[in-house]
N, CA and C of each residue as an Amber inpcrd file, in Angstrom:
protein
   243
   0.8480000  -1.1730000   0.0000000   0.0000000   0.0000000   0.0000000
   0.9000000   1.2450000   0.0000000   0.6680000   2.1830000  -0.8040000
   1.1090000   3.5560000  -1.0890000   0.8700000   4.4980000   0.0550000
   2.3760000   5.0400000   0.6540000   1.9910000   5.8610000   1.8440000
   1.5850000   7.0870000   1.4840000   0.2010000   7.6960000   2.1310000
  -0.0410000   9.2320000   1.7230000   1.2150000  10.2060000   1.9080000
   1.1780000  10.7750000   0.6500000   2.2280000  11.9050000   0.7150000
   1.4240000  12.9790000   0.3000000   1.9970000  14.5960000   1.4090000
   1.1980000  15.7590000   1.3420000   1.4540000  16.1340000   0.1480000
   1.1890000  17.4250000  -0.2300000   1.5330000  17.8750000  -1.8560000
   2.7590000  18.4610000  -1.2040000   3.0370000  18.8970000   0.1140000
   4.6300000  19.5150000   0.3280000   5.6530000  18.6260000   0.0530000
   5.5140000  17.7120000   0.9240000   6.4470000  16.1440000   0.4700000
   6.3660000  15.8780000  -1.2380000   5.3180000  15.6050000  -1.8800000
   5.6570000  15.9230000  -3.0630000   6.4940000  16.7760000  -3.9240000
   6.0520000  18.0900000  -3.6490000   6.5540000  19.2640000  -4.0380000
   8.3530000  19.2260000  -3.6030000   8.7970000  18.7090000  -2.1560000
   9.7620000  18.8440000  -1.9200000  10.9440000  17.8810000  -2.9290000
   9.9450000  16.3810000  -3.0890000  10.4790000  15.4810000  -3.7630000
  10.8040000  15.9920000  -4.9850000  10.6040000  16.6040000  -5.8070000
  10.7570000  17.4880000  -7.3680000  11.3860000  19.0480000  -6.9250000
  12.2510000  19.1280000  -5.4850000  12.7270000  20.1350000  -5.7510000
  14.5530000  19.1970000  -5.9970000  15.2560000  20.3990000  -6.7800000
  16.9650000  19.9150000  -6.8520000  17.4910000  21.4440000  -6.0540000
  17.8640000  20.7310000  -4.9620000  18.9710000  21.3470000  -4.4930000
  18.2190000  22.1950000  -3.3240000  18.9570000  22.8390000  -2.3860000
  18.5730000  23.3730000  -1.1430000  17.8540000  25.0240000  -1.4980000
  18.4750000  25.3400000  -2.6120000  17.3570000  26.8900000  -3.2380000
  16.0240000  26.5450000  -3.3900000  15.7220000  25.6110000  -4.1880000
  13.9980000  24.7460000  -4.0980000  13.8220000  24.7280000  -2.9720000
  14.3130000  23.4210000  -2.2810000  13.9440000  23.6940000  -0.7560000
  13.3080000  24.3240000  -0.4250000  14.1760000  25.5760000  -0.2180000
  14.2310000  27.1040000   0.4100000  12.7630000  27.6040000  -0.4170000
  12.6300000  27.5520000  -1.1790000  11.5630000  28.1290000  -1.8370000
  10.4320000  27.6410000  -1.2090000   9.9080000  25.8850000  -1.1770000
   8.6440000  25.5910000  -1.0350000   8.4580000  25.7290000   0.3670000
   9.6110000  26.0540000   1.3490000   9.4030000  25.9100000   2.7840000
   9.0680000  27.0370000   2.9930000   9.3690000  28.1750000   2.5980000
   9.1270000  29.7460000   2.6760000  10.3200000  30.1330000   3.0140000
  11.6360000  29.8150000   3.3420000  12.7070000  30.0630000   3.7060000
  13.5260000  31.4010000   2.7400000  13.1270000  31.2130000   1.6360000
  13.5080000  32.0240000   0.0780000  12.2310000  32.3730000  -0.4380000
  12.2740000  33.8620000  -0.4250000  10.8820000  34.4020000  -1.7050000
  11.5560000  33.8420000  -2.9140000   9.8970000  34.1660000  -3.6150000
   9.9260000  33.9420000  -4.9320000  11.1830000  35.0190000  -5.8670000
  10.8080000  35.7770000  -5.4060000  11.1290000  37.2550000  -6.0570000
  13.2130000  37.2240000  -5.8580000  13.4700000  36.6750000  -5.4030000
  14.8020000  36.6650000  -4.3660000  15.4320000  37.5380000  -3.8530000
  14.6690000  38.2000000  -3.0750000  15.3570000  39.8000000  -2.4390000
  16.2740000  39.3460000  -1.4780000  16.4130000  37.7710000  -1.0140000
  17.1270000  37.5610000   0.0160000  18.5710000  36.8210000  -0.3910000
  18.5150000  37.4810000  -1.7670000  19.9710000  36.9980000  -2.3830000
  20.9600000  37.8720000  -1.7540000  21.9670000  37.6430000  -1.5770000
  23.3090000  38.7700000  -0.8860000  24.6030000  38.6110000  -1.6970000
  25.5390000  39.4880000  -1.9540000  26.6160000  39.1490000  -2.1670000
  27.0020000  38.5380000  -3.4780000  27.7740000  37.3760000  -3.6790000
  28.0450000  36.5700000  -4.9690000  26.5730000  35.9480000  -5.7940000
  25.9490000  35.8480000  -4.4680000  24.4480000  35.0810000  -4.5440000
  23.4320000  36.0990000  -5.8760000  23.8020000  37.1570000  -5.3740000
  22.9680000  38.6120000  -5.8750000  23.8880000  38.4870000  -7.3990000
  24.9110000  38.4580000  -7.8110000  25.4630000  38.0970000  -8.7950000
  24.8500000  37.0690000 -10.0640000  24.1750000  35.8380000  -9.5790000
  23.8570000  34.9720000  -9.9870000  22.5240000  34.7750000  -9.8550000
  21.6690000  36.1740000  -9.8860000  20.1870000  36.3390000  -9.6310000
  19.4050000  36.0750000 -10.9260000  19.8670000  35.9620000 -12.0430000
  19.0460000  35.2570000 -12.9640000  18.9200000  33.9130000 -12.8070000
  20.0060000  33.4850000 -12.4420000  20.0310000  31.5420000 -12.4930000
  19.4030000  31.2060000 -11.6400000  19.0400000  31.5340000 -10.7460000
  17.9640000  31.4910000  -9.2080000  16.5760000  31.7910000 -10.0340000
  16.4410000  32.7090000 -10.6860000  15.2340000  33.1500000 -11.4110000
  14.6320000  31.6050000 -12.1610000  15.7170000  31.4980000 -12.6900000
  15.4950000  30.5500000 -13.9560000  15.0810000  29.0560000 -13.1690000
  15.7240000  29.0180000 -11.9350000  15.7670000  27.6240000 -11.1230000
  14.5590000  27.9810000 -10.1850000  14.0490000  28.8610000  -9.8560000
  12.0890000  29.3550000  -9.4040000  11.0050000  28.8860000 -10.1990000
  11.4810000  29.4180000 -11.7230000  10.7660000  29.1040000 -12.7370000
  10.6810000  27.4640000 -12.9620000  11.8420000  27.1260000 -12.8920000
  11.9910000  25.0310000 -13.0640000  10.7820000  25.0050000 -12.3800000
  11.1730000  25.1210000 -10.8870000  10.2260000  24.3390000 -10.0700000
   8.9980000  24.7540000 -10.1210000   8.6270000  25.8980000 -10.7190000
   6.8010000  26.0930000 -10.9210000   6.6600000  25.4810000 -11.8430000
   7.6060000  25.0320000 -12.8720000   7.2310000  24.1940000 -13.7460000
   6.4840000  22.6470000 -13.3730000   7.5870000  22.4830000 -13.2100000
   7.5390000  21.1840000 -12.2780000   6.3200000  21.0830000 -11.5070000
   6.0860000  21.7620000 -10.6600000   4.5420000  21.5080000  -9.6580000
   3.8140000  21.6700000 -10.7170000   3.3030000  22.7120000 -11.7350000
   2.4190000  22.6260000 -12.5860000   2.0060000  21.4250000 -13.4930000
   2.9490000  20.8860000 -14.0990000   3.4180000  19.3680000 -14.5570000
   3.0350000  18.3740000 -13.7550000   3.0870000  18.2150000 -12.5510000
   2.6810000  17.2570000 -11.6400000   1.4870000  17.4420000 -10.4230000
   0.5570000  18.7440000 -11.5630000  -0.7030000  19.3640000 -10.5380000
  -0.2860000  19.0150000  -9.0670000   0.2510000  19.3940000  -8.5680000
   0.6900000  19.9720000  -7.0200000   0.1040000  21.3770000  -7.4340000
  -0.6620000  21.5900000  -6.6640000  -1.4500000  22.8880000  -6.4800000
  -0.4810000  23.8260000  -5.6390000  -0.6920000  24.9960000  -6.1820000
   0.0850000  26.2040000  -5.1630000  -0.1750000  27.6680000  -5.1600000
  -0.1060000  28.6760000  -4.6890000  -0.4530000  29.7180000  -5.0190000
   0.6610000  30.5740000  -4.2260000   0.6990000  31.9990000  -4.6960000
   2.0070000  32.7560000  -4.8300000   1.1220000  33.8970000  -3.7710000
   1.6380000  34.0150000  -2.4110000   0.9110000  34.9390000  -2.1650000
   1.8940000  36.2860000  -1.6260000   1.6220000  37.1690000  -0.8360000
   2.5650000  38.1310000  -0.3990000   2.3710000  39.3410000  -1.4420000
   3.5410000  39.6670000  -1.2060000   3.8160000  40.6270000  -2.2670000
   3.4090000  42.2360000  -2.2950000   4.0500000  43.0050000  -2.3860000
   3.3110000  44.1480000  -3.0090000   4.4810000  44.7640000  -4.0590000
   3.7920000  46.0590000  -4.5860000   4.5890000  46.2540000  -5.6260000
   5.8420000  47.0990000  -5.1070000   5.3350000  48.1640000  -3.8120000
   6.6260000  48.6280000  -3.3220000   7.8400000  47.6810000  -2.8150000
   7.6750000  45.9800000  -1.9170000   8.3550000  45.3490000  -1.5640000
   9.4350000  44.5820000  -2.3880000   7.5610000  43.8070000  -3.7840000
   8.0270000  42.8580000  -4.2300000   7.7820000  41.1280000  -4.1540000
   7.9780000  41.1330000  -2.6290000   8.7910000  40.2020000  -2.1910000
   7.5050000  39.1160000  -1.8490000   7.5540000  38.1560000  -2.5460000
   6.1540000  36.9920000  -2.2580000   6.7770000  35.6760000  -1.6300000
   5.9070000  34.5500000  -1.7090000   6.2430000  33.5740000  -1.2020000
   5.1070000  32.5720000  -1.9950000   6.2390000  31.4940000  -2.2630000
   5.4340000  30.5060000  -2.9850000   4.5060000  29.4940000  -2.1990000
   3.3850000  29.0180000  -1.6830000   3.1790000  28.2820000  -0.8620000
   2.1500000  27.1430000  -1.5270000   2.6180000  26.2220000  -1.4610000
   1.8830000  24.8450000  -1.7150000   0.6380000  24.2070000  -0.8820000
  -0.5160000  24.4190000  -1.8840000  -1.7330000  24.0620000  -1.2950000
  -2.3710000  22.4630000  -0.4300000
């Protein structure tokens, strides 16, 4: 018998690497204002690796919705339904 898995456990299972992670746990906005340093350097490839993983949940209907945000901040959070 198949053990229930939440859509987070899912979601976590289709993330690569500890930036996903960071993303579906709320640890990292979407937006990545909490890039610093070399990190802030390499703010498209973070972009591009946000984008994977909405791919990914979309692809494997894991439901989620993007909430937070405003336009002065920015700064949202991806959270899995």
């Amino acid at each position: 018998m198949e053990k229930y898995m939440s859509n987070l456990e899912k979601a976590l299972g289709l993330a690569r690497g500890c930036y996903q992670r960071s993303v579906l746990t709320g640890e990292a906005s979407l937006s990545g204002a909490e890039l610093k340093g070399e990190a802030r350097r390499w703010s498209a490839k973070y972009r591009v690796s946000r984008l994977n993983l909405i791919s990914r949940l979309k692809v494997n209907n894991i439901p989620f919705k993007v909430v937070g945000g405003t336009p002065k901040t920015g700064v949202s959070r991806l959270v899995v339904l």
